[in-house]
VMD Tcl script that draws the C-alpha trace (Angstrom):
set ca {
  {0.00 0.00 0.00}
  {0.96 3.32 0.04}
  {1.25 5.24 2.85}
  {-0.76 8.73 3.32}
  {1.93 11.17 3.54}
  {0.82 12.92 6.77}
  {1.59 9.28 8.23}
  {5.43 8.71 9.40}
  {6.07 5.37 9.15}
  {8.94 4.78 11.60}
  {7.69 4.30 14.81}
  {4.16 3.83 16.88}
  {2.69 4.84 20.54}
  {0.08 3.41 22.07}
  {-1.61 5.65 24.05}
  {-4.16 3.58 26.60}
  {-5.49 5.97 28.39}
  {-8.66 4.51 28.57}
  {-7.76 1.32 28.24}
  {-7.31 -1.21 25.25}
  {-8.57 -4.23 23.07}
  {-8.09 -6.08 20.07}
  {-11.02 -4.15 18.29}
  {-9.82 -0.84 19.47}
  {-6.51 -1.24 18.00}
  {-7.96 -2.35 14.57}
  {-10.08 0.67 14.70}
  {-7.60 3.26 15.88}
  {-5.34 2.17 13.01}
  {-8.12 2.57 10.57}
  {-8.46 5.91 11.61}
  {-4.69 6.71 11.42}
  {-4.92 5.77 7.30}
  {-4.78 2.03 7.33}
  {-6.82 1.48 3.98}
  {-10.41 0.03 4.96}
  {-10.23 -1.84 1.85}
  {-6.79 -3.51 3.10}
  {-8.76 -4.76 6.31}
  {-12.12 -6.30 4.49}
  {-10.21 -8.13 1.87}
  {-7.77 -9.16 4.79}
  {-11.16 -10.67 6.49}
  {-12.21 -12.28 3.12}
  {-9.30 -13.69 2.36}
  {-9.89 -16.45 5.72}
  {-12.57 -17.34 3.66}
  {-15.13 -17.22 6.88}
  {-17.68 -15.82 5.67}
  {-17.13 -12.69 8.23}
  {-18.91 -9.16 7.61}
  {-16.96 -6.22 8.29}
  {-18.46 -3.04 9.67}
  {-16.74 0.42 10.23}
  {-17.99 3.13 11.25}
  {-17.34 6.63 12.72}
  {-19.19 7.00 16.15}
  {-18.62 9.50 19.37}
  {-16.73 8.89 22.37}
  {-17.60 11.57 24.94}
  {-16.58 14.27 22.35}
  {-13.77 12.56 20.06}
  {-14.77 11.45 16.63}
  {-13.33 8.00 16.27}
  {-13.47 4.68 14.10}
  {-15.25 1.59 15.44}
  {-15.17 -1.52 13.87}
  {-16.75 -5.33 14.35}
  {-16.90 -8.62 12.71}
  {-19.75 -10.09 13.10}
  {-18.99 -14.05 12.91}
  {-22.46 -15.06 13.20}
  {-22.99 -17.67 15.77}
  {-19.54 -18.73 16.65}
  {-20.09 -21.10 19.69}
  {-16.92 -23.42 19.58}
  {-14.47 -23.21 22.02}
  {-11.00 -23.66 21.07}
  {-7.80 -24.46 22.54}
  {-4.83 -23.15 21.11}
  {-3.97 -25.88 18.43}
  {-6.87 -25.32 16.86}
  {-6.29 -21.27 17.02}
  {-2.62 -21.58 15.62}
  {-4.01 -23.75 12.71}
  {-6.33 -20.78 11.65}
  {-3.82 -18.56 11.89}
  {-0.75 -20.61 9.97}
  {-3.73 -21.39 7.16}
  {-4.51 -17.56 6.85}
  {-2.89 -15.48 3.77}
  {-1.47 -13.46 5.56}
  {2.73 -12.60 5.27}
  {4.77 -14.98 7.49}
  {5.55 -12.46 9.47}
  {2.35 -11.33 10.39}
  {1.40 -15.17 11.32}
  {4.30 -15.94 13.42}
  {3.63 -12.28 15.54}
  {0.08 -13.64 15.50}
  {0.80 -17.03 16.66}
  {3.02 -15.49 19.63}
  {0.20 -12.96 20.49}
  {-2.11 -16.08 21.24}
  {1.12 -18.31 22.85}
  {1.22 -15.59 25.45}
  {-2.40 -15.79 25.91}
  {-2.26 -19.73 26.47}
  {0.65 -18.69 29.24}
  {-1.35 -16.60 31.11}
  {-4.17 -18.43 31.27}
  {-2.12 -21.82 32.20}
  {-0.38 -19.74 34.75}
  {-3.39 -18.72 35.95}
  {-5.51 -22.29 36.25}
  {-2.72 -24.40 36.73}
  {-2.52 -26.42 33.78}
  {-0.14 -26.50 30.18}
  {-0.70 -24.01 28.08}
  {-1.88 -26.45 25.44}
  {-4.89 -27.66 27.73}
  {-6.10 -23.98 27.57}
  {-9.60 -24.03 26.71}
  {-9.91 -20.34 25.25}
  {-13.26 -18.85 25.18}
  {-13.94 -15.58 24.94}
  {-10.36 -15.22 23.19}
  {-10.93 -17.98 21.29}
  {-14.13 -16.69 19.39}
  {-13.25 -15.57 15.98}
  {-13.57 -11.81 16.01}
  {-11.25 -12.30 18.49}
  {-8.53 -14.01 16.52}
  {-9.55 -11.46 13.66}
  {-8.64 -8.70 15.72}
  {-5.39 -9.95 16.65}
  {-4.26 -10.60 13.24}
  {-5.63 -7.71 11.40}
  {-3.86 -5.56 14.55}
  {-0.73 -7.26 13.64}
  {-1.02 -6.99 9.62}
  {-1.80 -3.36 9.77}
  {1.20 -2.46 11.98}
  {3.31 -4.15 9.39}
  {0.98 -2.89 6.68}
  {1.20 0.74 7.76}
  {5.40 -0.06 7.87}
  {5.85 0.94 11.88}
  {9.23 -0.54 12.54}
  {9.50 0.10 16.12}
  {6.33 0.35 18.83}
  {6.06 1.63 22.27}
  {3.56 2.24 24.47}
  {2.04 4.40 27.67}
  {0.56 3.71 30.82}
  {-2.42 0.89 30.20}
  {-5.12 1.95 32.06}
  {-7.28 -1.00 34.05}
  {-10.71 -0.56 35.44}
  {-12.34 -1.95 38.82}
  {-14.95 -4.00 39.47}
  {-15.75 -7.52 38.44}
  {-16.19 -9.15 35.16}
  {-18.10 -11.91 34.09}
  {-16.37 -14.82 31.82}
  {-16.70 -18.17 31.33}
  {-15.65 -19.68 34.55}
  {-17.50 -16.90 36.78}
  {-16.99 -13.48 38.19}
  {-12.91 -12.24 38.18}
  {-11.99 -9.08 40.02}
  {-10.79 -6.64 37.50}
  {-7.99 -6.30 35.78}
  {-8.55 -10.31 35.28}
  {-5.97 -12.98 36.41}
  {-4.73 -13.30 33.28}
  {-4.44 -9.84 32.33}
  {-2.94 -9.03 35.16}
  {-0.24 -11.90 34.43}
  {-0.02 -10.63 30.58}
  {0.51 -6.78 32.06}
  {3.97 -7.85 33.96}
  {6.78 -5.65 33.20}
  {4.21 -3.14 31.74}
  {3.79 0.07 33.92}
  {-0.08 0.35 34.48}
  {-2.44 3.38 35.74}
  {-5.21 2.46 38.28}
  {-8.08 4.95 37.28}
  {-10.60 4.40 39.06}
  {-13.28 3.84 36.24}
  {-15.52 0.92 36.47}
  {-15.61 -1.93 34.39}
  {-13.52 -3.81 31.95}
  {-10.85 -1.17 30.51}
  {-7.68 -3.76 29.35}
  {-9.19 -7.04 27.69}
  {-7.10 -10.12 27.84}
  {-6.77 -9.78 24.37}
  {-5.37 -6.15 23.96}
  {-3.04 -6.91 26.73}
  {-1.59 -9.51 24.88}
  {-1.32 -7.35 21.26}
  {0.53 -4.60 23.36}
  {2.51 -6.56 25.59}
  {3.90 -8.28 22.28}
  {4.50 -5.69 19.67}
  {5.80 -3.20 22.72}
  {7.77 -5.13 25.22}
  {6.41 -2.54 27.63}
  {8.93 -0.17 26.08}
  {7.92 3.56 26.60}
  {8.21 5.90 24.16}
  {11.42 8.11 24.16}
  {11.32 11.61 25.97}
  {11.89 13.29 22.49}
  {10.02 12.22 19.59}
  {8.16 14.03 16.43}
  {4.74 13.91 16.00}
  {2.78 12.75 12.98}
  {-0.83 11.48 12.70}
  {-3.24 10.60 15.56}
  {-6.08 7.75 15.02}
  {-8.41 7.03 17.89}
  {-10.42 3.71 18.14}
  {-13.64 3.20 19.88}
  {-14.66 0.63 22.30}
  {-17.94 -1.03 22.62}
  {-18.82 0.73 25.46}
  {-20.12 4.20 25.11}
  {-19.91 5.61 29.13}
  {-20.79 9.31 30.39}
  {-17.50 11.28 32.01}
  {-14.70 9.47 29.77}
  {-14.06 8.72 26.37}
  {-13.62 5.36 25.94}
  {-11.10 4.77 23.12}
  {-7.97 4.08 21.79}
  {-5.57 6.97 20.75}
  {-2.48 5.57 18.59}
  {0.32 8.36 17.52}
  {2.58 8.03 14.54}
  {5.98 9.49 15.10}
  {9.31 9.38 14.44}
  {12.30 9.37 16.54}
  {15.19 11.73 16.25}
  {18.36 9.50 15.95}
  {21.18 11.23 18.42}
  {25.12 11.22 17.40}
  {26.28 8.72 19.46}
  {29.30 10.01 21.58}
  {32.39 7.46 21.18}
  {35.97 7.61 22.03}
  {38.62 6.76 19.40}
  {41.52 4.64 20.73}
  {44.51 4.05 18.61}
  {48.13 2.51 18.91}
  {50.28 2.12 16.05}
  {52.81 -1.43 16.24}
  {55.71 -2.29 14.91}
  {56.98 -5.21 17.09}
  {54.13 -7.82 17.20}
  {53.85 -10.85 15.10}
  {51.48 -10.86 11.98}
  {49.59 -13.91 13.15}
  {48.92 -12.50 16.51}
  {47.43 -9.34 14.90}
  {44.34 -10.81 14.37}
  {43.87 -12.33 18.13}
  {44.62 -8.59 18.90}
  {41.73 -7.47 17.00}
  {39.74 -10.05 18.65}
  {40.54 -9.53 22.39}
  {39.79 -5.45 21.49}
  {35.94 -6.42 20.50}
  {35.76 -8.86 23.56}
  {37.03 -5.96 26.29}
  {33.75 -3.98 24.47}
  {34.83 -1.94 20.98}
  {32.21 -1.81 18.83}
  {34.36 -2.06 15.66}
  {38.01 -2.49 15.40}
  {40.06 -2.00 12.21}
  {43.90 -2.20 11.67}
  {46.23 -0.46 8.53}
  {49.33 -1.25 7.10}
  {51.59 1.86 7.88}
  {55.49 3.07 7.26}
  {57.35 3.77 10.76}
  {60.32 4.95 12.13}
  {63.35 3.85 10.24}
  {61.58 2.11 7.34}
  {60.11 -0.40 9.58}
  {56.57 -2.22 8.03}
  {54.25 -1.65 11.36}
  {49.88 -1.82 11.52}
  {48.11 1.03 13.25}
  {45.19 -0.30 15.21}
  {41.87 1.55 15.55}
  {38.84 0.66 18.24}
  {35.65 2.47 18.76}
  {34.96 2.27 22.13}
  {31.92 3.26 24.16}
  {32.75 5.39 27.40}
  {31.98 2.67 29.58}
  {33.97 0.50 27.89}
  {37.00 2.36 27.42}
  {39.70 1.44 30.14}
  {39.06 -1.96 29.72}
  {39.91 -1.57 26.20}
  {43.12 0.59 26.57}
  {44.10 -1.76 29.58}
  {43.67 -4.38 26.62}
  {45.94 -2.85 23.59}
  {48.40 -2.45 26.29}
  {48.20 -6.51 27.32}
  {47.04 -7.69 23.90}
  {49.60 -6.00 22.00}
  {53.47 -4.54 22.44}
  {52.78 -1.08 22.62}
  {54.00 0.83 25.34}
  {51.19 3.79 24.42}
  {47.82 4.34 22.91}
  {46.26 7.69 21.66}
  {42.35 8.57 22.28}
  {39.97 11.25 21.45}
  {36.48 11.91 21.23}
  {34.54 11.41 18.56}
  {30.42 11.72 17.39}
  {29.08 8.36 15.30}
  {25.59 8.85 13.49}
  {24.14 5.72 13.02}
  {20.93 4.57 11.00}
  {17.81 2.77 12.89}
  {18.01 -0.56 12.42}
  {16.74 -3.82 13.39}
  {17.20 -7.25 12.86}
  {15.45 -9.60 10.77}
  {15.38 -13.48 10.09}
  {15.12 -14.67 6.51}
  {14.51 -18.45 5.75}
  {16.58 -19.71 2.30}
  {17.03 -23.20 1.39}
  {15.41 -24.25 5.02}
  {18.34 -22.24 6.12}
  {17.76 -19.08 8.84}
  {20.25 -16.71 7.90}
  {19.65 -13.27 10.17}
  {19.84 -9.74 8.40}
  {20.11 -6.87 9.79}
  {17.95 -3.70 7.72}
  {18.85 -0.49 8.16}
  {15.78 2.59 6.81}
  {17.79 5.09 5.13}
  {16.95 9.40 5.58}
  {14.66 9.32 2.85}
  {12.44 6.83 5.08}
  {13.48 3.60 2.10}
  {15.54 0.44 3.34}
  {18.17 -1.87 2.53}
  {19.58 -4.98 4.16}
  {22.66 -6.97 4.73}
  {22.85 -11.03 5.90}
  {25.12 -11.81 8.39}
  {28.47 -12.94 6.75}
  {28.84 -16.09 9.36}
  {24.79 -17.32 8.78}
  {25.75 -17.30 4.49}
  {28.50 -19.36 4.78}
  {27.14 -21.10 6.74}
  {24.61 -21.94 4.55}
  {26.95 -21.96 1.61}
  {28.81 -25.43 3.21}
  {25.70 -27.20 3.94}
  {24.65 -26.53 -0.01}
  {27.69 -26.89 -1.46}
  {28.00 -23.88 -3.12}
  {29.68 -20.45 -2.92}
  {29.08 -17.93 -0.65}
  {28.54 -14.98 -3.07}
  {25.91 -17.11 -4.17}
  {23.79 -17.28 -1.46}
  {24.44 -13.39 -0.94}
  {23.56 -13.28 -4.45}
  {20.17 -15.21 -4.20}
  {19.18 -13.45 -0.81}
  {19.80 -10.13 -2.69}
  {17.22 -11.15 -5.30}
  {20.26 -11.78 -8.09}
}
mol new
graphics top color blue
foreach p $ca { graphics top sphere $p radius 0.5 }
foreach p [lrange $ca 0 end-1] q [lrange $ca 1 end] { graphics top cylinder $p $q radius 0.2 }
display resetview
């Protein structure tokens, strides 16, 4: 798809001020300029049989996006086989299924946790019911859809009271959202009823970490989602904000020692015990000395932190008697890491986004030729292949 321009791609924040769920965040991102179309041939595609309805409704004074899947009479109860098969037989990227597939994994933890049992002798209900995996995988496809690399999220806000589900009355937040909030910092409100379902707990616990959003950031668009409930005093919705995040020079120190008396062959365990004692990169350069002799000036990039131990280790690792360092500023692009599969090999990549907000990737040199010997074949080839040559 393409994105709207007034939508910055790079990064996402959840903002759960009144709570979240699975529908919510499907709405919230249709209102932030995920394609409606995208979503209802998403839902077709299952092959289901599933209406889609969005609409725009009012939430105590914001205009947001609501949207349901009505599923007819979906009474079966499912445990989590049977969930993970409906996901791993949708169309959707792998990606998207194997996010999916962990979204519902942490469910079937929390609710094992919580009852005692394995998590494959869950019997979901309520999170079992189709709309239910629908909103879980069409929250997951339009965060990848919509090209957010990185998510974080704000305080989750829970309500009080009790709520009704399969097995009885559970104080609120439930047991098991409770268990799938851990690590997550929550706000007690003081509104009644359910705020956090099971369900959204488990989208944002997985596509966050928990991780808040940085104290600087750039706004872009705002979508807000709205829940089923419609009560007087709050709005009860979903705000998401698309931003991006400005990438600060990194402040390193350069450390260098230039060597005339050590061995060739023990250059390289040099360079090795340099990256162990914590440089992030090391390189090394054939210079002229004194006197004609051939010598190799080395070069680490060392983080503060890590910089004694490093200059303790060019003085142990190597011959010299001194080493030079300065400050220096490194600007560095976001990246992340990625796993491809070739061959029924998993070679990791790591993709960078470049200023003008496109990408490119590299595989990790040790994973190709890796590959390369159990294939047989070159390692430029694989690099080749992987590249798309």
């Amino acid at each position: 798809m393409e994105r709207p321009d007034d939508v910055d791609a790079r990064s996402l924040i959840f903002d759960p001020f009144a709570g979240i769920s699975g529908d919510m965040i499907v709405a919230a991102l249709i209102d932030l300029g995920l394609p409606e179309g995208w979503l209802r041939e998403s839902v077709a595609a299952l092959g289901l049989g599933v209406e889609v309805t969005v609409e725009r409704v009012d939430r105590n004074g914001i205009d947001c996006h609501r949207v349901q899947f009505d599923v007819g009479r979906d009474a079966t109860h499912r445990y989590l086989p049977d969930v993970l098969e409906i996901i791993d037989s949708s169309s959707a990227p792998e990606s998207v299924r194997a996010r999916a597939g962990e979204v519902f994994n942490r469910l079937a933890e929390a609710e094992a946790a919580v009852h005692g049992i394995p998590a494959e002798r869950v019997h979901f209900h309520e999170v079992g019911a189709l709309d239910s995996i629908l909103d879980v995988l069409c929250s997951v496809g339009g965060i990848e859809e919509m090209g957010f690399a990185r998510c974080y999220t704000r305080p989750v806000a829970v309500g009080t009271g009790t709520a009704s589900m399969a097995h009885g009355e559970y104080p609120l937040p439930t047991p098991a959202t409770a268990r799938l909030l851990e690590g997550l910092t929550v706000r007690e409100t003081g509104y009644t009823g359910e705020c956090t379902t099971p369900t959204g707990a488990a989208i944002l616990a997985t596509v966050t970490g928990g991780v808040a959003p940085p104290a600087e950031v750039v706004y872009g668009r705002s979508g807000f989602g709205a829940g089923s409930r419609n009560p007087t005093g709050r709005p009860n919705c979903l705000r998401l904000i698309s931003c991006s995040v400005a990438e600060r020079p990194v402040r390193l120190y350069l450390v260098q020692a230039d060597i005339d008396d050590l061995a060739p062959e023990y250059v390289a365990a040099a360079r090795e015990s340099l990256v162990e004692a914590g440089a992030v990169d090391v390189t090394l350069a054939r210079i002229d000395m004194k006197k004609g002799r051939p010598g190799v000036r080395l070069e680490a990039l060392v983080p503060a932190a890590s910089l004694s131990s490093v200059t303790d280790e060019f003085f142990i690792g190597t011959r010299t008697i001194g080493v030079r360092y300065w400050e220096v500023d490194r600007a560095v692009l976001e990246r992340e890491e990625e796993v491809v599969e070739w061959r029924g090999e998993r070679i990791r990549r790591k993709r960078v986004r470049l200023p003008d907000g496109s990408t490119r990737a590299k595989p990790e040199f040790d994973d190709v030729v890796a590959a390369a010997r159990a294939h047989g074949i070159a390692p430029h080839e694989v690099r080749a292949e992987l590249d798309g040559g």
